[in-house]
N, CA, C and O atoms as a DFTB+ gen file, in Angstrom:
364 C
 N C O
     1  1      14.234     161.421      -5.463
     2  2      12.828     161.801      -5.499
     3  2      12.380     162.176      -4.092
     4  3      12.115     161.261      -3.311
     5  1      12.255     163.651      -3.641
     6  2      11.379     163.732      -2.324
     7  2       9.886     163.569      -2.533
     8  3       9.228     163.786      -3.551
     9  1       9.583     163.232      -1.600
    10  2       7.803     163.038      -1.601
    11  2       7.726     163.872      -0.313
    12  3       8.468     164.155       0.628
    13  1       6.296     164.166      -0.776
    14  2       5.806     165.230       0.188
    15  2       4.985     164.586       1.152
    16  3       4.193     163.699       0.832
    17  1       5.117     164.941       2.182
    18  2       4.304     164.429       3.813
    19  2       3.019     165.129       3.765
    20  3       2.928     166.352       3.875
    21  1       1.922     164.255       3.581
    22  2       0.836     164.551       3.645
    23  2       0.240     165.073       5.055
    24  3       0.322     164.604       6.190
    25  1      -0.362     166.173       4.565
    26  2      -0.524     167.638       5.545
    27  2      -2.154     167.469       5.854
    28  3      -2.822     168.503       5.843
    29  1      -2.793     166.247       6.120
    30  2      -4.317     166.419       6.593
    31  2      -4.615     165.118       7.380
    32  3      -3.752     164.382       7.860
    33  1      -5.640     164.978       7.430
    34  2      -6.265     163.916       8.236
    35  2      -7.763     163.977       8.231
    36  3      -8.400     165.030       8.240
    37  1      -8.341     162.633       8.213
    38  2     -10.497     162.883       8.309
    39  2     -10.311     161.963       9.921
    40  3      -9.487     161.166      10.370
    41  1     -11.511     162.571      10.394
    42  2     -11.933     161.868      11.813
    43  2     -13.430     161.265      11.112
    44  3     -13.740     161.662       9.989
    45  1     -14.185     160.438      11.741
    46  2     -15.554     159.561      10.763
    47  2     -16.513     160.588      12.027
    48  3     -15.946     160.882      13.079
    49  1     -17.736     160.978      11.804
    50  2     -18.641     161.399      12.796
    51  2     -19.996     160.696      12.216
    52  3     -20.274     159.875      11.341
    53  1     -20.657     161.445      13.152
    54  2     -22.245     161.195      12.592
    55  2     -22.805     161.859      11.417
    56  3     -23.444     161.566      10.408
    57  1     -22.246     162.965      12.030
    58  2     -22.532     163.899      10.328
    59  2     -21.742     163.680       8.993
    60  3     -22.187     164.313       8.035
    61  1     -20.713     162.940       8.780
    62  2     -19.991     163.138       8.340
    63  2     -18.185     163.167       8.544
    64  3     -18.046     162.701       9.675
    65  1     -16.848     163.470       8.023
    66  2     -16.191     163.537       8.121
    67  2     -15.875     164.454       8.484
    68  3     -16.542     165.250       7.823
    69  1     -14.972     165.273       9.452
    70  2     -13.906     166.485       9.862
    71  2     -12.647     166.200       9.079
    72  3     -12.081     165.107       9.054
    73  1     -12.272     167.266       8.455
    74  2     -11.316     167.042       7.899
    75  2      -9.943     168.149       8.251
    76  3     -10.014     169.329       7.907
    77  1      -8.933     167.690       8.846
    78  2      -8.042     168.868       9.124
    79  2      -6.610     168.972       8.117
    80  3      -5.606     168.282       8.297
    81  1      -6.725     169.673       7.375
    82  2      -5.421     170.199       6.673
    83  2      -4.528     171.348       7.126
    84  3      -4.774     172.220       7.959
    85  1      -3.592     171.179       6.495
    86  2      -2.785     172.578       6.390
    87  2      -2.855     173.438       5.738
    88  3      -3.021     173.033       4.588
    89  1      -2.803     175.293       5.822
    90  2      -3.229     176.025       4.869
    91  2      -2.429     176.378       3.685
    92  3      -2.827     176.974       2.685
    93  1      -1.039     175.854       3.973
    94  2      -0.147     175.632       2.654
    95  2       0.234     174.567       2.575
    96  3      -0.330     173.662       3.189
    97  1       1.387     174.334       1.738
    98  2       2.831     173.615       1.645
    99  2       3.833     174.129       3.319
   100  3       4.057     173.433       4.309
   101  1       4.190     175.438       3.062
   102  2       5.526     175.565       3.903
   103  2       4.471     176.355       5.289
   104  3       3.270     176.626       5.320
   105  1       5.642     176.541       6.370
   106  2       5.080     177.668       7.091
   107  2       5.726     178.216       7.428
   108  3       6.380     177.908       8.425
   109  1       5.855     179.116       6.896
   110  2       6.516     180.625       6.447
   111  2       5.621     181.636       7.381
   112  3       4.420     181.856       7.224
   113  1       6.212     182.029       8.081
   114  2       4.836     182.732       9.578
   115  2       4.654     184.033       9.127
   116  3       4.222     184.819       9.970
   117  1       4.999     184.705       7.367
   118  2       4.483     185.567       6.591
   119  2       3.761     185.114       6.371
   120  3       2.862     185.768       6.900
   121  1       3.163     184.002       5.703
   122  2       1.756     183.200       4.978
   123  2       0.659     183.074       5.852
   124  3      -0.342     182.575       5.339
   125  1       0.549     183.546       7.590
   126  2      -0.110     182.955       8.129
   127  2      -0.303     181.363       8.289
   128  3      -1.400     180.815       8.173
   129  1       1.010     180.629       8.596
   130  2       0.753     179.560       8.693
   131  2      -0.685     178.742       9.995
   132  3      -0.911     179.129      11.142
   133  1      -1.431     177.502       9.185
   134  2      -2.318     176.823      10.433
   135  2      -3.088     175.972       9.625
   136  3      -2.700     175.810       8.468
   137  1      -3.849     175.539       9.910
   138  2      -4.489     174.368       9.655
   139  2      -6.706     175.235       9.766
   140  3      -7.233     176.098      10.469
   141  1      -7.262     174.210       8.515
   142  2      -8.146     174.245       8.206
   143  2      -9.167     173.283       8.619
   144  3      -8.710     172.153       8.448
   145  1     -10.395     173.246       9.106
   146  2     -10.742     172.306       9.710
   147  2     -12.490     171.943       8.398
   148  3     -13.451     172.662       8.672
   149  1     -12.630     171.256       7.580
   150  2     -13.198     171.413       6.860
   151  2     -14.820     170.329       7.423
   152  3     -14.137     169.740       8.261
   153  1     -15.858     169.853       7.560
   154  2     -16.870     169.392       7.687
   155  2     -17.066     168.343       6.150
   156  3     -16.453     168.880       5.227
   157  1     -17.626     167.283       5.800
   158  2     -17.394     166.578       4.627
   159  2     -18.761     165.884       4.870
   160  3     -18.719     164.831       5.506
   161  1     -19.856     166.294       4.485
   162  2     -21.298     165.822       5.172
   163  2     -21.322     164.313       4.787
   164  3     -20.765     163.957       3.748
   165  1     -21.883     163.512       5.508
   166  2     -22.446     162.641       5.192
   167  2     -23.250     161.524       4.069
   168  3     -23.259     160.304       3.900
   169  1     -23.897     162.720       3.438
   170  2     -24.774     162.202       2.391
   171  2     -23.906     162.981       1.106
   172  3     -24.391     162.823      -0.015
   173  1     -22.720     163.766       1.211
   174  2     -21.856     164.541      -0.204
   175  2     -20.709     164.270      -0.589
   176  3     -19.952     163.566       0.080
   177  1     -20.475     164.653      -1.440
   178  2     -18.643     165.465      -1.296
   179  2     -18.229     166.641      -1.322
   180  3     -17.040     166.805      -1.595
   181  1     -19.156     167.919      -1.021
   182  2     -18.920     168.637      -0.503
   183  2     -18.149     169.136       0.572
   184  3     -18.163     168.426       1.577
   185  1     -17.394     170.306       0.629
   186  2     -17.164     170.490       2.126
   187  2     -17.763     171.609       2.351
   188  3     -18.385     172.251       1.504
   189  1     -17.567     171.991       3.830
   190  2     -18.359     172.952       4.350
   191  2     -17.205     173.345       5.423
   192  3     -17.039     172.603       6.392
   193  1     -16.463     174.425       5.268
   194  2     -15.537     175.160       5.831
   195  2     -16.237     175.379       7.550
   196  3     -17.171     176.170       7.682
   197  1     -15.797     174.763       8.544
   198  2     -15.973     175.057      10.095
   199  2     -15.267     176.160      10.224
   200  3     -16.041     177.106      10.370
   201  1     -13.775     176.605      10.245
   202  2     -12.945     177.024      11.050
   203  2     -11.493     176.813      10.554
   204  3     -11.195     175.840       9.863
   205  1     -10.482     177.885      10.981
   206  2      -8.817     178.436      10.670
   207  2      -8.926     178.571      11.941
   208  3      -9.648     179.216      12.700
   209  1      -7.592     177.427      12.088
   210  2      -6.880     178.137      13.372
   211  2      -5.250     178.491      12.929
   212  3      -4.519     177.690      12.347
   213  1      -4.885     179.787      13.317
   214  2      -3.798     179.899      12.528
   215  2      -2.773     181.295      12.600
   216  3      -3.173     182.404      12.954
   217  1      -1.653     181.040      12.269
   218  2      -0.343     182.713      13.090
   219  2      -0.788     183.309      11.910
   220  3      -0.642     183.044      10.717
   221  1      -1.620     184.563      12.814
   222  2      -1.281     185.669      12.338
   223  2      -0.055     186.666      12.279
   224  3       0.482     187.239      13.227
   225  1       0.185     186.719      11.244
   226  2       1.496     187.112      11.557
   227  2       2.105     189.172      12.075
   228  3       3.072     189.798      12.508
   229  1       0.772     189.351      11.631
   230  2       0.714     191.441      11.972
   231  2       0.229     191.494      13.110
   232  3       0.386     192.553      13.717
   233  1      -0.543     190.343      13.802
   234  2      -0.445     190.507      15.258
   235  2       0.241     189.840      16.039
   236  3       0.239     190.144      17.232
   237  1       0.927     188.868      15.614
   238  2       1.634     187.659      15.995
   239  2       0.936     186.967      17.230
   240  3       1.395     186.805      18.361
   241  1       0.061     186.706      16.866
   242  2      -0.983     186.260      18.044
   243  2      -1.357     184.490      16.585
   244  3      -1.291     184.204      15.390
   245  1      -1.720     183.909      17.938
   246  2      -3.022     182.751      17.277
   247  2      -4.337     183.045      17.391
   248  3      -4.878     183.557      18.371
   249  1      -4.836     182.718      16.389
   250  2      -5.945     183.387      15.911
   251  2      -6.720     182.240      15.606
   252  3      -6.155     181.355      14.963
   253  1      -8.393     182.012      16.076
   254  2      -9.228     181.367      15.152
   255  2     -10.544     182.028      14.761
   256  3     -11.230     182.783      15.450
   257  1     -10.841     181.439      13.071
   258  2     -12.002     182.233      12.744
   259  2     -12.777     181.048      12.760
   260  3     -12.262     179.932      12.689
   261  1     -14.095     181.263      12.857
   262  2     -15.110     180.146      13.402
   263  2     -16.092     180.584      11.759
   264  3     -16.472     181.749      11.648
   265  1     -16.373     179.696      10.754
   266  2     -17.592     180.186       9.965
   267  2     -18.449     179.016      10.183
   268  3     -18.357     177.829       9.870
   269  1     -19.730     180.061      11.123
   270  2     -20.641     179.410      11.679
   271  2     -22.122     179.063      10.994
   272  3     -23.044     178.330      11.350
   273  1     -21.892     180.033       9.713
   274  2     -22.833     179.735       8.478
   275  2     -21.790     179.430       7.083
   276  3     -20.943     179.997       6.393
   277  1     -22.725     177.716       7.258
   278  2     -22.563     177.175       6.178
   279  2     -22.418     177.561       4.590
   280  3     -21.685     177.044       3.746
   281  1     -23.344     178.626       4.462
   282  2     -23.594     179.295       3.144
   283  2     -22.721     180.227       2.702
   284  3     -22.673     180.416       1.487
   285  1     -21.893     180.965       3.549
   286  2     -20.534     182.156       3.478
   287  2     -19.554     181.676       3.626
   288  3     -19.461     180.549       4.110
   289  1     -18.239     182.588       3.146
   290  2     -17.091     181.657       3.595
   291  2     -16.620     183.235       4.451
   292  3     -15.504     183.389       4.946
   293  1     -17.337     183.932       4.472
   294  2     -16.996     184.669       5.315
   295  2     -16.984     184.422       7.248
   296  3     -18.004     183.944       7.744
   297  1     -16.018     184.716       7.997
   298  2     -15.784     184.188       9.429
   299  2     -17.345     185.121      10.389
   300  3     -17.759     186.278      10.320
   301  1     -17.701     184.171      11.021
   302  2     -19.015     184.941      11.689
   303  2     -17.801     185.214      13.228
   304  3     -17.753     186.298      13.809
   305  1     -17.264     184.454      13.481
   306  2     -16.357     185.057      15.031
   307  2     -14.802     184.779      14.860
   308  3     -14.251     183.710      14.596
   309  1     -14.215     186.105      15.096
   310  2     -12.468     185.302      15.439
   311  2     -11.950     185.612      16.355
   312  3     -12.035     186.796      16.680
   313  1     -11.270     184.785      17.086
   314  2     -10.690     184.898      18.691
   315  2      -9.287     184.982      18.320
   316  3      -8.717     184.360      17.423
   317  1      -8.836     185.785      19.085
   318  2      -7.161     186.041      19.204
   319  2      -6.992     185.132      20.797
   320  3      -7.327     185.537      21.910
   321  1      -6.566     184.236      20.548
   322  2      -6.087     183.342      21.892
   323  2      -4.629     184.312      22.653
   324  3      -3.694     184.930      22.144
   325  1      -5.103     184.006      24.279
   326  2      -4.203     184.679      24.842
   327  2      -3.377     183.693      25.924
   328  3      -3.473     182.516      25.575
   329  1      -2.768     183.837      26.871
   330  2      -1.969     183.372      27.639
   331  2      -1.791     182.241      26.999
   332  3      -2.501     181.288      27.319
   333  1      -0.818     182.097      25.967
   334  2      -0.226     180.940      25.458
   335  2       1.316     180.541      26.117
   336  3       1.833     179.491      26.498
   337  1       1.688     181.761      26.046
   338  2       3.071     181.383      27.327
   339  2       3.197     182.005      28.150
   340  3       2.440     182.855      28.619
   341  1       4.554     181.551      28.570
   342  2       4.646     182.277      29.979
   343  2       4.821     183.802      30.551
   344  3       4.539     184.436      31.568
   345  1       5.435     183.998      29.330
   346  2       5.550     185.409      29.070
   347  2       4.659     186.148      28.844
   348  3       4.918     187.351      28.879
   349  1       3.216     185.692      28.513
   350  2       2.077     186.120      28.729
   351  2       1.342     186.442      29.792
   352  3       0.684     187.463      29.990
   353  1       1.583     185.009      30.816
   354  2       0.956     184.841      32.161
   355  2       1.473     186.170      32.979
   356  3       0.749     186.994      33.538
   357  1       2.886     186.170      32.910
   358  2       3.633     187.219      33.410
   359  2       2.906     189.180      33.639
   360  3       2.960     189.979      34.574
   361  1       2.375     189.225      32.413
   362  2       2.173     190.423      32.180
   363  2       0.943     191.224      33.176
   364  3       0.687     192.415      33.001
C-alpha cells in the first residue's frame, strides 16, 4: 500500500488561516508545477485564493500571480522572478 505525502500546510493568523498546497499530485514542469497559497477567513470555510507561485514552463521562468481581489479568480499582478541563479547574475 503506498500512501501519499501530504502536499499542504495552514499557518493560524489573525484573519484566519494561510493555507499552502501543491498545484497537483506530480511535478511534471509541463503542468506548471508550484504551490497555491489559499487565505481560510476566520469567521468561514471558505477560501479566498491570495496567490500561485509556480514553473512556468513556455517561459521557463518562476512566476507569481498575486489575486488581489477577493471576488475574481482572475490574477490582478504576475511577476516573472529574475536572477534566480547564477547564470542569471552572469548575463
Amino acid at each position: 500500500m503506498v500512501m501519499e505525502m501530504e502536499r499542504s500546510f495552514e499557518v493560524n493568523t489573525p484573519l484566519g488561516k494561510l493555507k499552502v498546497y501543491a498545484k497537483q499530485e506530480d511535478d511534471v514542469p509541463e503542468n506548471f508545477p508550484g504551490v497555491y497559497i489559499d487565505l481560510i477567513p476566520a469567521d468561514s470555510n471558505d477560501t479566498i485564493l491570495l496567490t500561485c507561485v509556480e514553473y512556468e514552463s513556455t517561459k521557463q521562468v518562476i512566476q507569481t500571480c498575486v489575486y488581489g481581489d477577493g471576488l475574481t479568480d482572475e490574477p490582478t499582478n504576475v511577476v516573472e522572478h529574475q536572477n534566480l541563479t547564477e547564470e542569471e547574475d552572469n548575463l
